[in-house]
C-alpha positions as CSV (number, residue, x, y, z in Angstrom):
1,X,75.7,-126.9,41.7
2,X,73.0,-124.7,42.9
3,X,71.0,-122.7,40.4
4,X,72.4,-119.6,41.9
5,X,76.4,-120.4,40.8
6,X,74.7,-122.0,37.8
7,X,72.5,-118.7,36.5
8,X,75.4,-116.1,37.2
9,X,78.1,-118.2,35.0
10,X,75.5,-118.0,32.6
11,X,75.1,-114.5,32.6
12,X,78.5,-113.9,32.1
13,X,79.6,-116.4,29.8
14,X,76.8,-115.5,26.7
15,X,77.9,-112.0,26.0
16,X,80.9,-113.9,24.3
17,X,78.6,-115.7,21.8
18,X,77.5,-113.8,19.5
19,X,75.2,-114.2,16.7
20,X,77.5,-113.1,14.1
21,X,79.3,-116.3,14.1
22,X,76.9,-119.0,13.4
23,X,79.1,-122.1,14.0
24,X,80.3,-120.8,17.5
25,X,77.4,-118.8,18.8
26,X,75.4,-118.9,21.8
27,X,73.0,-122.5,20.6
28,X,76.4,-124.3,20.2
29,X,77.7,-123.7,24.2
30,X,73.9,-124.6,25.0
31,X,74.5,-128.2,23.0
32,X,77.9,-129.0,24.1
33,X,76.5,-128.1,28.0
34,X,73.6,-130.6,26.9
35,X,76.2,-133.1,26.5
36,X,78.1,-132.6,29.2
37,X,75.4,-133.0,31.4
38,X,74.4,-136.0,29.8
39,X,78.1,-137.6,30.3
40,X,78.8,-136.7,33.7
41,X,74.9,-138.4,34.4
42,X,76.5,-141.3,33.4
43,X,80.6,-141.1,34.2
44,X,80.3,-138.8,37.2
45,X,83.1,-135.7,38.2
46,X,82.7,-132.0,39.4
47,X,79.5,-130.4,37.8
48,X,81.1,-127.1,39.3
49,X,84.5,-127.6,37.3
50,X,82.3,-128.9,34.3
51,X,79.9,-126.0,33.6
52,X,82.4,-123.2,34.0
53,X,84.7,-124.9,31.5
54,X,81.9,-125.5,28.9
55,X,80.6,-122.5,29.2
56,X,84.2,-120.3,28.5
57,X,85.7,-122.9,26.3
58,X,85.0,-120.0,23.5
59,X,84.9,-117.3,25.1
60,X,88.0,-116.7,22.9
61,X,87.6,-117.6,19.3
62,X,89.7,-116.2,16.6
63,X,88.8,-116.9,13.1
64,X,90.3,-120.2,11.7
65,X,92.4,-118.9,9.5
66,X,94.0,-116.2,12.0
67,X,97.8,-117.4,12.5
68,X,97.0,-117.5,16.4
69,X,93.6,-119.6,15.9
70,X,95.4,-122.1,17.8
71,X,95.7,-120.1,20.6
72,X,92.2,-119.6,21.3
73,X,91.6,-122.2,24.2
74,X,94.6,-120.9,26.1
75,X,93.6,-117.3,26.1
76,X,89.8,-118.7,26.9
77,X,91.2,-120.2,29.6
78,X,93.2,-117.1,30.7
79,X,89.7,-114.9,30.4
80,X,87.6,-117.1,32.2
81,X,89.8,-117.5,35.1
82,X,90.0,-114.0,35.3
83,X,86.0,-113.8,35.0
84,X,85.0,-116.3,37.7
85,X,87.7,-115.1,39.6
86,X,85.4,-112.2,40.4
87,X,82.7,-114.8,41.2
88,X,82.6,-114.8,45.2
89,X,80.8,-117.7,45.1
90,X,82.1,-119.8,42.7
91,X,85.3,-122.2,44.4
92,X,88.2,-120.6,43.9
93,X,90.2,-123.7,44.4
94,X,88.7,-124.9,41.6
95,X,89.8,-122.4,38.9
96,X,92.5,-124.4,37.9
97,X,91.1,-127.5,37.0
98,X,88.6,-125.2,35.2
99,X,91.4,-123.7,33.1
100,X,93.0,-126.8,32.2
101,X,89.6,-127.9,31.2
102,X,89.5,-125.4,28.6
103,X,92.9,-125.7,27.4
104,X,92.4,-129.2,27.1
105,X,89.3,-129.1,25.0
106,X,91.3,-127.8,21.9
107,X,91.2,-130.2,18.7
108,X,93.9,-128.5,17.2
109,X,96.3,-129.0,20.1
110,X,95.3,-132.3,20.0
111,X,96.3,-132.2,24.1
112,X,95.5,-135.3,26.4
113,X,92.7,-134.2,29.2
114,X,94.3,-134.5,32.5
115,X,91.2,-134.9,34.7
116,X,87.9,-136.5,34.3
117,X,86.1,-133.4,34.0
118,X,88.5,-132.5,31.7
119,X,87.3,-135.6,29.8
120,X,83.7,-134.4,30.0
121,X,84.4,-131.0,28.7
122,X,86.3,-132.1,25.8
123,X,84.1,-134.6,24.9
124,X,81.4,-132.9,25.1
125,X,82.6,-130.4,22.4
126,X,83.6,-133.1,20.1
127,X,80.4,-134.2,19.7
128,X,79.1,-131.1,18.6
129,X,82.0,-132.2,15.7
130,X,79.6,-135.4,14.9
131,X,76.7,-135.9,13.2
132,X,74.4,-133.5,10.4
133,X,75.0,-130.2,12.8
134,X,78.2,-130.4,12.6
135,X,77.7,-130.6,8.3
136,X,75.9,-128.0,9.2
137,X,78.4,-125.9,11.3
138,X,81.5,-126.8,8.9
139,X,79.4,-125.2,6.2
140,X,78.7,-122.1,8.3
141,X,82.3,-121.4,8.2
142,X,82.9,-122.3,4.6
143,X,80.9,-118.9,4.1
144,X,82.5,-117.1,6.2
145,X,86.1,-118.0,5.2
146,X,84.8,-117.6,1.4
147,X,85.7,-121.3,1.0
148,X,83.9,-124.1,-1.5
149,X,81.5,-126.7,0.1
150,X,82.8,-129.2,-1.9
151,X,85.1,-130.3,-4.8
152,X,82.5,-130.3,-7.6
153,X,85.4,-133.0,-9.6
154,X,85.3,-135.2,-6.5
155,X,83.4,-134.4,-3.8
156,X,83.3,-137.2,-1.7
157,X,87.1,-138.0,-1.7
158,X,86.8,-141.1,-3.3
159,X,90.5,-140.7,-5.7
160,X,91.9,-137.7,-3.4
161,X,92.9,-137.2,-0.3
162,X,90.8,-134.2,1.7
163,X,91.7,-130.8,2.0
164,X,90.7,-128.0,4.1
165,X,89.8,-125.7,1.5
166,X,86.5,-127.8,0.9
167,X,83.9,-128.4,3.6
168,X,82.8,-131.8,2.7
169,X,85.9,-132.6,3.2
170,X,85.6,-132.5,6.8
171,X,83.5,-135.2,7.0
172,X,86.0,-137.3,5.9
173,X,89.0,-135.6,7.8
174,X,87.3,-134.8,10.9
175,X,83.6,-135.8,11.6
176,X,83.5,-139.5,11.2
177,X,87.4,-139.9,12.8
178,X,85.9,-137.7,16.1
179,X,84.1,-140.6,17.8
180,X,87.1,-142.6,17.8
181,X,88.7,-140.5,19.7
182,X,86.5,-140.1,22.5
183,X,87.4,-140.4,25.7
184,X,84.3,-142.0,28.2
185,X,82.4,-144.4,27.4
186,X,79.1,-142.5,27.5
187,X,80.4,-140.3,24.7
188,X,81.6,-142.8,22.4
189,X,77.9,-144.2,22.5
190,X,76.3,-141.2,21.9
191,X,78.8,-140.8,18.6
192,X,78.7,-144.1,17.4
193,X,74.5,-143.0,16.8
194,X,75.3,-139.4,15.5
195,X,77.7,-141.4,12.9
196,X,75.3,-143.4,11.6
197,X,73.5,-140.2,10.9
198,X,76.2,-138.7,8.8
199,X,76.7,-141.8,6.9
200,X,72.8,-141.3,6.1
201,X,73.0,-137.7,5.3
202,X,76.2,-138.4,3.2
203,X,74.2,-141.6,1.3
204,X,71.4,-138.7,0.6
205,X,73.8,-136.2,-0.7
206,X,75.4,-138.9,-3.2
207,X,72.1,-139.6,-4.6
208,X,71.4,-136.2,-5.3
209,X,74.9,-135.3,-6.3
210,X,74.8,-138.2,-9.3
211,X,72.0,-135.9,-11.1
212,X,74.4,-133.5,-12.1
213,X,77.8,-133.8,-14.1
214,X,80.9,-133.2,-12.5
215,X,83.1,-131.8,-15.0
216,X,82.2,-128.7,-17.5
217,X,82.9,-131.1,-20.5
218,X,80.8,-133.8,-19.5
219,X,77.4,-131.5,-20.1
220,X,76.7,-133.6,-22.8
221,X,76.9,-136.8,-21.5
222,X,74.0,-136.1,-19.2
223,X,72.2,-132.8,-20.4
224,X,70.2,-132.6,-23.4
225,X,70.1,-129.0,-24.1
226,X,66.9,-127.7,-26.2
227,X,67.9,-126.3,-29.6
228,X,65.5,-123.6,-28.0
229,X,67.9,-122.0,-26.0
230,X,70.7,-122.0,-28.6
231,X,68.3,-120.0,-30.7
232,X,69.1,-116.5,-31.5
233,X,66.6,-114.2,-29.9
234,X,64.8,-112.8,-32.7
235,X,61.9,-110.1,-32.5
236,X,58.6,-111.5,-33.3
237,X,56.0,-110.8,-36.1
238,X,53.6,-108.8,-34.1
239,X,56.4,-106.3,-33.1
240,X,56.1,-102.8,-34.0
241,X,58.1,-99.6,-33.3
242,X,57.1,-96.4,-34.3
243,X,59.2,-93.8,-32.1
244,X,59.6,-94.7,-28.3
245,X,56.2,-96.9,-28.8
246,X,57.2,-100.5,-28.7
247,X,54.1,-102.7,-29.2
248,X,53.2,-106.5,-29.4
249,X,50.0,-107.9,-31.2
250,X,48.2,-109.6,-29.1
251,X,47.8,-112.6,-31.5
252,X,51.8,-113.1,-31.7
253,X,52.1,-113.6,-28.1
């Protein structure tokens, strides 16, 4: 690809990122391009095919919980082939591949890549689903959604199954099943590595998540509250009023 094709795609792919949303903004198309690239170094395909799908495999992103969020890579796909059909010098002939590329990429759809760029592409986007940025990114939309970050009762699933309404949840649901379901050989490597990071960040977590009770009526088992703050606030001896002058003696305090 020269740097020409490469630059223009570029400039018309990051108005679609916005800052506004965190989890799918302009850094995350820059890491799951840093991917690509690195699996097609080591499986090969069409670097043309492979940068115009990553970089408008977003360019349509409803919100998760919109009823069409599923949607999203199809009408992606129908944008950018519209987009780069404007391109004169990106190959035409090649805008098909491109849009199943994108289609293909969808976890939800949970659809089989048909091409080995394909592969790249989706791969590539997975793994920005491994590893502590993608804690990171899950959380990201927890805010946005107004969702919890975790069940305070159970937060790391160990007697429950996970749910969506919790974003540690994903971890179990999602970010540790991902690399598993890789489809080049190169990918699976790098995801086997940003695993073992999760299962470190997740070992971190628990460590700090045993300081604190995990049920309102448990306070007492692991709290020893100071008869202090039970106390009712009373005014102390130095305190004087005499009108709107409120005073304390300096000896009292």
């Amino acid at each position: 690809m020269n740097k020409i094709l490469f630059d223009n795609i570029l400039a018309l792919a990051k108005p679609f990122y916005p800052d506004s949303d965190p989890a799918h903004d302009w850094g995350h198309i820059c890491r799951v391009f840093a991917y690509a690239h690195k699996i097609w170094l080591g499986e090969g395909g069409d670097l043309d095919i492979i940068t115009a799908g990553v970089f408008f495999h977003d360019c349509v992103n409803l919100p998760k919980n919109h009823p069409n969020s599923s949607d999203s890579a199809t009408m992606s796909a129908e944008r950018a082939v519209k987009i780069l059909s404007g391109l004169n010098d990106f190959p035409q002939h090649k805008l098909p591949a491109v849009a199943a590329g994108i289609t293909e990429h969808s976890f939800s759809k949970g659809l089989k890549p048909s091409s080995l760029e394909s592969k790249i592409i989706q791969d590539a986007d997975r793994l920005e689903s491994t590893g502590i940025i993608a804690i990171m990114r899950v959380l990201t939309v927890c805010g946005q959604l107004g969702r919890p970050i975790f069940n305070w009762q159970d937060p790391f699933c160990e007697d429950r199954e996970p749910e969506m309404k919790y974003g540690l949840d994903l971890v179990y649901s999602r970010i540790l099943k991902v690399s598993s379901m890789m489809n080049t050989e190169t990918a699976r490597g790098i995801a086997v590595e940003s695993d073992e990071r999760t299962r470190q960040f997740i070992a971190l977590l628990k460590s700090e998540a045993a300081l604190f009770p995990t049920e309102e009526d448990h306070w007492d088992d692991k709290l020893e509250v100071s008869s202090k703050l039970v106390t009712p606030m009373l005014p102390p001896s130095g305190f004087d009023k005499t009108g709107d002058d409120r005073r304390f003696s300096r000896s009292t305090l």
